[in-house]
N, C-alpha and C positions, 0 to 999 in steps of 0.2 A: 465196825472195825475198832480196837481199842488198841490205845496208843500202844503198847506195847511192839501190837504187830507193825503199827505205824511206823514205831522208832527203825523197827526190825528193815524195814520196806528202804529205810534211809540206810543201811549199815554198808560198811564195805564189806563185810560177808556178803550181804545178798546182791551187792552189785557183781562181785567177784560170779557168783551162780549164774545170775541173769546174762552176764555178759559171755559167757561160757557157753548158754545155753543159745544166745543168738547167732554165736559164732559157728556151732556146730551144725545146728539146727537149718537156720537161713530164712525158712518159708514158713508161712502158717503151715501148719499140719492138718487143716480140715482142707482151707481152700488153694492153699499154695501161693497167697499174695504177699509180695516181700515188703509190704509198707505199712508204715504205724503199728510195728508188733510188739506184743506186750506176752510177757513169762506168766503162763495160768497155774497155782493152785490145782491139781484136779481133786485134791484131796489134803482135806489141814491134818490129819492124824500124826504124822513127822514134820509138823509146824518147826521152823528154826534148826529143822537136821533135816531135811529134806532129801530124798533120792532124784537122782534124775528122771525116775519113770515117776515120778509125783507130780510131775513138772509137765506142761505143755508148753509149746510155743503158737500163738494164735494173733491173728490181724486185730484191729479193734471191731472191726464189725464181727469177728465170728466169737470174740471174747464176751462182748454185748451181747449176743446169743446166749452165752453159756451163762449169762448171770440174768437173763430176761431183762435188760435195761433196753431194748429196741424199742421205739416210740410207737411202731405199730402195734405191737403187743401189751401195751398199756393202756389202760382205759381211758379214753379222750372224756372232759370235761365236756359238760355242756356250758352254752358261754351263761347261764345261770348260774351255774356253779362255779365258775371262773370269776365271776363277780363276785357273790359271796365267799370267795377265797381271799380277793382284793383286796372285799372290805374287812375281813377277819384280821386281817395284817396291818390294814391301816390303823383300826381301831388298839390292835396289839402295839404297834410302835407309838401312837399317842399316849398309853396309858406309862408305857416306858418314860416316857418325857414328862409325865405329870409328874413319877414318881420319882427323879430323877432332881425335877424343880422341887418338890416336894423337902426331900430330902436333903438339898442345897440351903433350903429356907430353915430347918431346924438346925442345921449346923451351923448356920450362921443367924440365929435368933436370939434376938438380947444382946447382941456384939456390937449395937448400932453404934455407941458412944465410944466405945475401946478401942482405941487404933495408937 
């Protein structure tokens, strides 16, 4: 998602839409559950001028569907690989903090006596 659409997602335009689009709407339109709904994209081609039939209204579980973020449809890790993810990120936030000390110590090198 680039900020734009991000910005876009914040605007009182699109709240103005979405909130149009709950009011009239009411229910998911796959499953008909009236909780946690969220206004679906079905189509970016009228990104920022959107039509109403561009637009769905969807619960979060059937919205998750539609973008495959569901956990069961996701490859599970095995805890080997869940490990070596751990430590790829450990090893990544240390090298941040060396470079970080690192970086602290030449900006401030040779200033010992200067104060």
């Amino acid at each position: 998602m680039d900020n734009k659409y991000k910005e876009y997602l914040r605007s009182k335009e699109w709240l103005e839409i979405r909130l149009d689009i709950l009011q009239t709407r009411k229910k998911c339109e796959r499953c008909g559950s009236k909780k946690c709904l969220h206004v679906h994209h079905k189509t970016y081609k009228n990104i920022y001028n959107e039509e109403p039939e561009d637009l769905e209204l969807l619960c979060s579980k059937c919205h998750e569907n539609e973008h495959n973020l569901l956990k069961s449809k996701k490859k599970k890790q095995s805890k080997k690989q869940k490990r070596l993810t751990q430590l790829k990120k450990g090893r990544e936030k240390k090298l941040r903090e060396i470079k970080i000390r690192e970086e602290n110590f030449r900006k401030y090198e040779g200033r010992e006596g200067v104060y």
